[in-house]
C-alpha positions as CSV (number, residue, x, y, z in Angstrom):
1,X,19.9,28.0,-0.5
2,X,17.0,26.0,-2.2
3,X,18.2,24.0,-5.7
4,X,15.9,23.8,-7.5
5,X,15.8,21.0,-9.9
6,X,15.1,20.9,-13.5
7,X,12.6,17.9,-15.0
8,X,15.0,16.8,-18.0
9,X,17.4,16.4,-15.0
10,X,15.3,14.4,-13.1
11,X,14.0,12.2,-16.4
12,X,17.9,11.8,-17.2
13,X,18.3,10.2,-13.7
14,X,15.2,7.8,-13.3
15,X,14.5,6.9,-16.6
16,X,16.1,3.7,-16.8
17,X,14.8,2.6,-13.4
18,X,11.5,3.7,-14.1
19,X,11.4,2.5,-17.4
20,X,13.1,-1.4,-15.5
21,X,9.8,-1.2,-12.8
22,X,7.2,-0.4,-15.2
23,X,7.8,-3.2,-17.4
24,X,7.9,-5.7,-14.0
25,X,4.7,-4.3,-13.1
26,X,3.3,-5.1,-16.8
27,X,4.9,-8.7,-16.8
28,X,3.5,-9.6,-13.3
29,X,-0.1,-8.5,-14.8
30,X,0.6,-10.8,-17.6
31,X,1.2,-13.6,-15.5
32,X,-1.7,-13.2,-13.4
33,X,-3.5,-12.7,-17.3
34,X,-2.2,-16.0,-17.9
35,X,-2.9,-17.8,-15.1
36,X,-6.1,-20.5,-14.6
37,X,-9.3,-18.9,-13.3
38,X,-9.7,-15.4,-12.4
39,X,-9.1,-13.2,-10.0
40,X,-11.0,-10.2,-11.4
41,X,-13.4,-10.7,-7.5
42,X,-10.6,-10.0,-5.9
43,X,-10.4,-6.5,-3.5
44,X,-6.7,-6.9,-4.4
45,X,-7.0,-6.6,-8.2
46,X,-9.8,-3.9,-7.9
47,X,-6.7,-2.0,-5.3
48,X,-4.7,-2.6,-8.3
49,X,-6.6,-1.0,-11.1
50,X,-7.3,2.0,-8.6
51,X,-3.4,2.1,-8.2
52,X,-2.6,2.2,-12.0
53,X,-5.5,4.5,-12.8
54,X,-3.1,7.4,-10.3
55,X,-0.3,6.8,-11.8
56,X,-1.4,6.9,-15.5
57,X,-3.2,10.7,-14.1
58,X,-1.6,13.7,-14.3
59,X,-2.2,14.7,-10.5
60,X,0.5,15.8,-8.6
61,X,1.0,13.7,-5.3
62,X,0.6,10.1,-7.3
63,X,2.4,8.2,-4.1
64,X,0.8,9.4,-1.5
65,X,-2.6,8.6,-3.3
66,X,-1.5,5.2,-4.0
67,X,-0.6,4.6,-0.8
68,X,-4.2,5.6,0.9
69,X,-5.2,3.0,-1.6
70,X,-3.3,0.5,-0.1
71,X,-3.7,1.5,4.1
72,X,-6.4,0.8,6.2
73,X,-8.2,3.0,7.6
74,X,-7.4,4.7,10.9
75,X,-8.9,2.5,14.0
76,X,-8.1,4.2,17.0
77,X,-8.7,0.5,18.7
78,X,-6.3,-0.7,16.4
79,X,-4.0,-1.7,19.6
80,X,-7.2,-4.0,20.9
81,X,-8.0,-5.3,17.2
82,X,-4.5,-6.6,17.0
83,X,-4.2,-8.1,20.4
84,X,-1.9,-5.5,22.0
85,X,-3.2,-4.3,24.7
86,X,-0.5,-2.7,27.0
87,X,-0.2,-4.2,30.5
């Protein structure tokens, strides 16, 4: 038997958390606001941006996206690349 359930459930539940995790995520981008210099060249920042730009969307499948952001792309010499060549 499939439960199926209901949104206000779900916003009941995570709410708090969320709410706890979104506001890290905007005080680490303050510090890195307030910080000397600027890392705006940065692949890192620009993976950032993409990152926030998902989640703000309405898209279903928002981890899964932000996680492609993140991954490499698929080598399938990876095992050579990182020096693990088996025996």
């Amino acid at each position: 038997m499939t439960v199926i359930t209901k949104a206000p459930d779900v916003l009941d539940r995570e709410f708090l958390e969320l709410r706890a995790e979104l506001l890290q995520a905007a005080a680490r981008l303050d510090r890195l606001d307030r910080a000397s210099g600027s890392a705006a060249n940065d692949p890192r920042m620009a993976a950032i941006q993409k990152a926030i730009a998902i989640l703000a969307g309405a898209e279903q499948g928002r981890a899964e996206q932000i996680q492609l952001v993140f991954s490499r792309t698929y080598d399938a010499k990876w095992k050579t690349a990182f020096e693990l060549n088996q025996r």
